[in-house]
C-alpha positions in Angstrom: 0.0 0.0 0.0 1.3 3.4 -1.0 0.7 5.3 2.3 2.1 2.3 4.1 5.4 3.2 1.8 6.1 6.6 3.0 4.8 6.1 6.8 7.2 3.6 7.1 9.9 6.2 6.7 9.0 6.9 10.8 9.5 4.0 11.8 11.9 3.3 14.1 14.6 0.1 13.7 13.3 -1.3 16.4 10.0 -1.9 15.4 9.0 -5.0 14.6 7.4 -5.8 11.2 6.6 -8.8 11.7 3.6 -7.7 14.4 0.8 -6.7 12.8 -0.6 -5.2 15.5 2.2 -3.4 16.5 2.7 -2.4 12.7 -1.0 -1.2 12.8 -0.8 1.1 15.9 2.6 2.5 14.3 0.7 3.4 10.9 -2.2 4.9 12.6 -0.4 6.7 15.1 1.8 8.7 12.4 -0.7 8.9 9.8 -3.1 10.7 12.9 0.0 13.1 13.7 0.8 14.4 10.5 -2.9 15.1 9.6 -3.5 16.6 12.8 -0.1 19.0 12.4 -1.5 19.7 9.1 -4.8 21.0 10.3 -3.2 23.1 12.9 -1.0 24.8 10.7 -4.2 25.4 8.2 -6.7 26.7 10.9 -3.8 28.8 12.3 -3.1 30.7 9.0 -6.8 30.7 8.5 -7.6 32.9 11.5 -4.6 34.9 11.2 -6.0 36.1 7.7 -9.9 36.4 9.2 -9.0 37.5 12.7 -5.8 39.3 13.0 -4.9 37.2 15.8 -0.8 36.5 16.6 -1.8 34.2 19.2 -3.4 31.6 17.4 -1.1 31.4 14.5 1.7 31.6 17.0 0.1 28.6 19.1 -1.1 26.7 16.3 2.5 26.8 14.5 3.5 25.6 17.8 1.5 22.7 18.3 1.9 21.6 14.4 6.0 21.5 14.8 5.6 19.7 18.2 3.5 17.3 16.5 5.9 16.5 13.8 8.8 16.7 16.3 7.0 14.1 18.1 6.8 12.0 15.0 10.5 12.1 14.9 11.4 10.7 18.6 9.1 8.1 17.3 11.6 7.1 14.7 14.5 8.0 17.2 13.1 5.2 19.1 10.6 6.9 22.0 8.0 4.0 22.9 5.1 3.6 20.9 2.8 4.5 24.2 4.7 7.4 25.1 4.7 9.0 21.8 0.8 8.4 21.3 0.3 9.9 24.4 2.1 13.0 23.9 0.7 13.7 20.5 -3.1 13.6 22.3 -2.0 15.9 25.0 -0.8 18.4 22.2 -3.9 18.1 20.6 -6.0 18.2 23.3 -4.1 21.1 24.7 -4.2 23.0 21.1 -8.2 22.4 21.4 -8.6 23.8 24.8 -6.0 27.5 23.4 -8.2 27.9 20.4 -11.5 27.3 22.2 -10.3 29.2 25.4 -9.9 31.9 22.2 -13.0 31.8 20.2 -16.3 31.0 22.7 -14.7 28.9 24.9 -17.7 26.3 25.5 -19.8 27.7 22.9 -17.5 27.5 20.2 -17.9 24.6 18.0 -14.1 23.9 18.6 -15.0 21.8 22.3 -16.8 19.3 19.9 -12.9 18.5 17.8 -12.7 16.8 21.4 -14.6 14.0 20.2 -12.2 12.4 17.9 -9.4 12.6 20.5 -11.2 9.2 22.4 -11.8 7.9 18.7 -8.5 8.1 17.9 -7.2 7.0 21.5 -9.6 4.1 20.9 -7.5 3.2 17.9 -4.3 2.6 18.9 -3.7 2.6 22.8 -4.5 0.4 25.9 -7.9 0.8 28.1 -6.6 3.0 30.5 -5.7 5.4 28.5 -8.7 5.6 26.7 -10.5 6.0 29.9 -8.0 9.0 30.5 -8.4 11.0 27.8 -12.4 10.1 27.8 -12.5 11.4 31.2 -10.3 14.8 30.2 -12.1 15.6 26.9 -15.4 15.1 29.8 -14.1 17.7 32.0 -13.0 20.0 29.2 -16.8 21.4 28.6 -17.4 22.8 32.3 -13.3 24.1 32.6 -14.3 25.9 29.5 -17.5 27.5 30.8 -16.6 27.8 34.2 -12.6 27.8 35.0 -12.5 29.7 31.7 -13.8 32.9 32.5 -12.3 33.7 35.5 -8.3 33.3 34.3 -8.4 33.6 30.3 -10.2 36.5 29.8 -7.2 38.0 27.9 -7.1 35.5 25.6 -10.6 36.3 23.9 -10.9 37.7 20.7 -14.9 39.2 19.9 -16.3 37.4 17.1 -19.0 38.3 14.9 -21.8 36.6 14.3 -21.1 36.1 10.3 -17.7 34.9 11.7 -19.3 32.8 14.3 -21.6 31.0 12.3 -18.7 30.3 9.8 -16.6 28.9 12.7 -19.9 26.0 13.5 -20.4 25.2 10.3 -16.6 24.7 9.4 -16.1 23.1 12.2 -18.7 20.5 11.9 -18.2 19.7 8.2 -14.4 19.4 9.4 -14.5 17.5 12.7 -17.0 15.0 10.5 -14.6 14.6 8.1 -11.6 13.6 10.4 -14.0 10.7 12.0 -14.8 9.3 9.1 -11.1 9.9 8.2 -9.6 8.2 11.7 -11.7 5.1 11.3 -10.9 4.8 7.4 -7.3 4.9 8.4 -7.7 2.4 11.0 -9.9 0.3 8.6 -7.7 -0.1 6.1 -4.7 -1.2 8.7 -6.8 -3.3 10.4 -7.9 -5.0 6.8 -3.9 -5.2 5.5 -3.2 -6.8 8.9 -6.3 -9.4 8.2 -4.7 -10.3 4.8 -0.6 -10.7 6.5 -2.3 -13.1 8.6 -4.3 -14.7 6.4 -0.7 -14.9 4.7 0.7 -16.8 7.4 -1.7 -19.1 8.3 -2.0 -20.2 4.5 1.8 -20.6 4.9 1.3 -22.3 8.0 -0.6 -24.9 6.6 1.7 -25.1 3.3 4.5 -25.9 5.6 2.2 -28.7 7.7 1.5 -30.3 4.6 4.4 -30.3 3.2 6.2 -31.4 6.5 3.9 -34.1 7.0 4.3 -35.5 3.2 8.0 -35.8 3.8 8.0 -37.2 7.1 6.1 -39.9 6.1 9.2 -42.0 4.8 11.8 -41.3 7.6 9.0 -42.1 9.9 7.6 -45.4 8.1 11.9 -46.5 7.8 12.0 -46.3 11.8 8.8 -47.7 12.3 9.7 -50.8 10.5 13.1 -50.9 11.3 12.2 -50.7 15.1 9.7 -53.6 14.6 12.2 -56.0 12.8 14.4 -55.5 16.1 11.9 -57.1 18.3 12.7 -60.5 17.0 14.4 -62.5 18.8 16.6 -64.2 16.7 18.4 -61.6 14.7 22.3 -62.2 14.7 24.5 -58.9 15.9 25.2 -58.0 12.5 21.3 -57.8 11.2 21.0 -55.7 14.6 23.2 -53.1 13.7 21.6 -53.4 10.1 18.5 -52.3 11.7 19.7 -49.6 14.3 21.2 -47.3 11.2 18.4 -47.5 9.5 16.7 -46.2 12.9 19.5 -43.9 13.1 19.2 -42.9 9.4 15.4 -42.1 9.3 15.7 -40.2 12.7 18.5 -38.1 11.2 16.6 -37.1 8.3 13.2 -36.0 10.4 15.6 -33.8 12.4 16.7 -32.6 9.4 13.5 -31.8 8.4 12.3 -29.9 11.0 15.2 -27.9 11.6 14.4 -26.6 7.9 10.9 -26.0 8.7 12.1 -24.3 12.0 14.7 -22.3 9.7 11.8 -20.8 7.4 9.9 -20.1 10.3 12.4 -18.1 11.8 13.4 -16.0 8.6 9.6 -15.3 7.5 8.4 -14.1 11.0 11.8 -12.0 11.2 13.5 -13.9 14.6 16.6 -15.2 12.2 18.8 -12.4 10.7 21.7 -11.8 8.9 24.0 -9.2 9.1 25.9 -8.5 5.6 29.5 -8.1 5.3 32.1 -8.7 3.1 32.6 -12.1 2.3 35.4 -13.7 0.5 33.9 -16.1 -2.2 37.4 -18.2 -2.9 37.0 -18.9 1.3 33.6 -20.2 0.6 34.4 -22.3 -2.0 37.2 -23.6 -0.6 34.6 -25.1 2.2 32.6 -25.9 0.2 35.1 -28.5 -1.3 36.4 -30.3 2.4 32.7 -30.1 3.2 31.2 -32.1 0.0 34.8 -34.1 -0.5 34.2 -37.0 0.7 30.4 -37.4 -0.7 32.1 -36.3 -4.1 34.4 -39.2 -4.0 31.7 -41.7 -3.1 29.8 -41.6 -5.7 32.9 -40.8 -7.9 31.9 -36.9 -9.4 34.5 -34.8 -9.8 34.4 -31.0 -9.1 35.3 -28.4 -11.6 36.2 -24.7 -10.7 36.3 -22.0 -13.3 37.0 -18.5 -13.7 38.2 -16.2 -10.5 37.2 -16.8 -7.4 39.2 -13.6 -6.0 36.1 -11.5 -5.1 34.5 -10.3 -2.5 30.8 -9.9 -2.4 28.1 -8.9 0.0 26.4 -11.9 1.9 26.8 -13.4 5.4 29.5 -16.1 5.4 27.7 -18.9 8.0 24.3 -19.1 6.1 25.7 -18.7 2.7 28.3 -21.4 3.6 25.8 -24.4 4.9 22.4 -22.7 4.0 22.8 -21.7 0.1 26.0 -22.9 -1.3 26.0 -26.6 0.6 22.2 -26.7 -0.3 22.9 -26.5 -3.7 26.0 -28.7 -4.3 24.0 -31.3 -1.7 21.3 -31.7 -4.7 23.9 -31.8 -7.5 25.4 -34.8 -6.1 22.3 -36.1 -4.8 21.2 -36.0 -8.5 23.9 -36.8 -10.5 25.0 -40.4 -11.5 27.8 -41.9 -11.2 31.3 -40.8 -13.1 29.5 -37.2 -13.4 30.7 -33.7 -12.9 29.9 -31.2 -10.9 31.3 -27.3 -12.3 31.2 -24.1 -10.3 32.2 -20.9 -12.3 32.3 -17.2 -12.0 32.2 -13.9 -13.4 32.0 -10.2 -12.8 29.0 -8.6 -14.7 28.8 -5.2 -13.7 28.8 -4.4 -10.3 27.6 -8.0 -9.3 29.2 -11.5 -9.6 27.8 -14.2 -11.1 28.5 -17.8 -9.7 27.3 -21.2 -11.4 26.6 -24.4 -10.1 26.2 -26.9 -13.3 25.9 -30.6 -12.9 25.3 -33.4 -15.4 22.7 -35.1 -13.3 19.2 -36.0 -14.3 17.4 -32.9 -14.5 14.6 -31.4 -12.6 10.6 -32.2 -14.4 9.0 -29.6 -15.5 5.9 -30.1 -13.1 8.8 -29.5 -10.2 10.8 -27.1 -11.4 7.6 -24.9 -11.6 7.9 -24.8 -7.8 11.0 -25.4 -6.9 11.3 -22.4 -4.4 7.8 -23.1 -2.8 7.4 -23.8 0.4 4.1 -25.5 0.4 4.3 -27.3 -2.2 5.9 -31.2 -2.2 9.3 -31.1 -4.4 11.4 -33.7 -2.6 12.1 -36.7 -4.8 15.0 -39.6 -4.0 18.4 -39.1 -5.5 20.1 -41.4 -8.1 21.8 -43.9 -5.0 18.3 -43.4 -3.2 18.9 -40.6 -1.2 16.4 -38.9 0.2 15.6 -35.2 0.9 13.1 -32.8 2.8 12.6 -30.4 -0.2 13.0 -27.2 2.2 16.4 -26.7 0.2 15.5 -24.3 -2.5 13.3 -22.3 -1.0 16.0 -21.6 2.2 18.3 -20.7 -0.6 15.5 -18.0 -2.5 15.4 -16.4 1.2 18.9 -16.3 2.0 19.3 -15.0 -1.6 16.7 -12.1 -0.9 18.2 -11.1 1.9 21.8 -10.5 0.7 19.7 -8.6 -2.0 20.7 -11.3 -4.5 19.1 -13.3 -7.4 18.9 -17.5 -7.8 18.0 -18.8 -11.0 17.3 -22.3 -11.7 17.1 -23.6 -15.3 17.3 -27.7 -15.9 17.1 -30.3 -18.5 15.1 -33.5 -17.3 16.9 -36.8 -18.7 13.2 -38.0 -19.6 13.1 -35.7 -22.2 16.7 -34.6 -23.5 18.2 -38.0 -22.4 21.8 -36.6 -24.7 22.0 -33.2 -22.9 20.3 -33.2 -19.3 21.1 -31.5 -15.9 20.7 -28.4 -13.9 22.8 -25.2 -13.6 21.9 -22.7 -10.9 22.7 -19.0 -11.1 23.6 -17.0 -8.2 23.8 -13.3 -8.4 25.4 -11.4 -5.8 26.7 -7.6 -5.3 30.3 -7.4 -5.5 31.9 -5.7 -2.3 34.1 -3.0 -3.2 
């Protein structure tokens, strides 16, 4: 949403945009400030040019920069509470000088005091809307009563033409900013509706998913752990049995730790700080990482091109989150006596790194949705191995947040049996 855009700009570091409620308070609380400095400054220019009067364009000007100063400390970091607070005492305070000014309790002015427990209503606790209800309350007889005996210097004589401009202004306006306040609420409230809507859609993606590739791991040590029940299995067939236990047990951990990963990066508790990260360092892990599975199922592992840059990333998560992710499937999908070739190259101010292998290609039908995360994509490897399907779609995040690019293209052996495999692109910006 385009006001969503430019509020944002006050937002503090701190907050935390992942909490849509706290996200919706934060919208509603600047939007409310700015409109309400705007209408100060416009009703204190107003009456200058009608009424001659310093003091109100004086007092007005005054509450319209403390209301956008108060926007600011917001940004600076000032509670959310605090600041909300302070911008309704300045209005209410602002309310109280001009009405103090122009009729005190008979000026149409006392009735702007209606929005102030609107707008309280909106975005703070209980208690404070019983507060400021209880203030705006008291306002009408300190006006008529209080008023009187210790502002008399403050009143300017209005005319009746002028006075029955100032109701019928005043009506039209204070309408306007109720229908406005709950608009503005109304259409935070709905965004925040939809994020949630988001997540629990993605919530159930990731259930689905998790329990489709669970299933396997599960059923392995379910049937492993009944074959050990008998009695007369020699030491050896025991053992047999155990790994597998061992085997399936390691892969639903696996599992959900990815699941637990995703979480973490979508509702903002993981992040990453980028820094400069040598890319030959990172490939030269990857290699004693992946050495040993390389030489097992006998691929070999070609580097082209320079590997002397630096690029923006974070090295742990790019290390065992994208690039071992990557190289993982490539063997897991490659037959034996294959190759496996990484390459680089500058273009521009970014680098480009490849990861080609000569493995059996990704089907169409998957490839589509390769970096979902609610959608099944794990399949078994060439020497059966199995996966979770989580790996792709941890790379596209990790990617995104090193403001990078992945890029997948892959030729299944079903259909171009002479020329098959996958090459993934990975884009990042070069550090300078």
């Amino acid at each position: 949403m385009v006001i969503h855009k430019y509020t944002s700009f006050f937002y503090p570091k701190s907050l935390d945009l992942h909490n849509d409620s706290e996200v919706r308070t934060a919208f509603t609380f600047v939007l409310c400030s700015l409109i309400a400095s705007i209408i100060f400054f416009i009703y204190g220019v107003n009456y200058y040019y009608i009424l001659k009067s310093d003091y109100i364009l004086c007092s007005n000007l005054t509450w319209s920069v403390l209301l956008i100063f108060n926007v600011f400390t917001f940004k600076k970091g000032l509670s959310l509470s605090v600041v909300s607070n302070i911008t309704t005492a300045i209005v209410f305070i602002g309310i109280l000088n001009v009405s103090l000014c122009l009729g005190r309790e008979k000026t149409m002015g006392i009735y702007f005091l209606n929005v102030i427990p609107l707008s309280v209503g909106l975005f703070l606790s209980k208690r404070y809307l019983a507060l400021w209800s209880t203030l705006c309350l008291l306002a009408y007889p300190f006006l008529k009563y209080i008023g009187p005996k210790y502002f008399d210097h403050l009143n300017i004589p209005l005319t009746p033409e002028f006075n029955n401009f100032l109701w019928e202004s005043s009506y039209y306006v204070n309408t306007i900013l109720i229908i406005l306040f709950i608009s503005i609420y109304m259409v935070s409230l709905k965004n925040s509706l939809k994020s949630i809507e988001k997540k629990s859609d993605s919530a159930h993606g990731l259930l689905r998913v998790l329990t489709h590739d669970i299933k396997t791991p599960l059923t392995v040590v379910y049937n492993a752990s009944k074959f050990l029940q008998k009695e007369e299995l020699s030491v050896d067939q025991r053992l047999k049995w155990a790994k597998k236990i061992e085997f399936g047990s390691s892969m639903i951990n696996s599992i959900a730790d990815q699941v637990k990963q995703i979480e973490a990066l979508e509702s903002g508790k993981s992040r990453v700080t980028i820094s400069r990260v040598s890319l030959k360092h990172i490939i030269d892990d990857i290699e004693q990482l992946f050495s040993e599975k390389l030489e097992q199922k006998k691929l070999e592992l070609n580097l082209l091109g320079n590997f002397e840059y630096m690029i923006e990333a974070e090295p742990i998560t790019l290390t065992h989150q994208v690039f071992s992710n990557i190289i993982s499937n490539a063997i897991k999908f490659s037959q034996e006596n294959g190759s496996i070739t990484i390459e680089s190259k500058e273009l521009g101010p970014n680098i480009i790194v490849s990861i080609k292998d000569s493995g059996i290609g990704i089907p169409d039908k998957l490839l589509k949705k390769i970096f979902s995360k609610t959608s099944p994509t794990s399949r078994q490897g060439t020497a059966g191995e199995k996966g979770t399907g989580f790996g792709m779609p941890l790379v596209k995040e990790y990617m995104a947040l090193y403001d990078g690019i992945v890029t997948v293209q892959s030729k299944d052996i079903a259909i171009s049996p002479d020329e098959h495999g996958t090459e993934i692109k990975l884009e990042f910006i070069k550090s300078i």
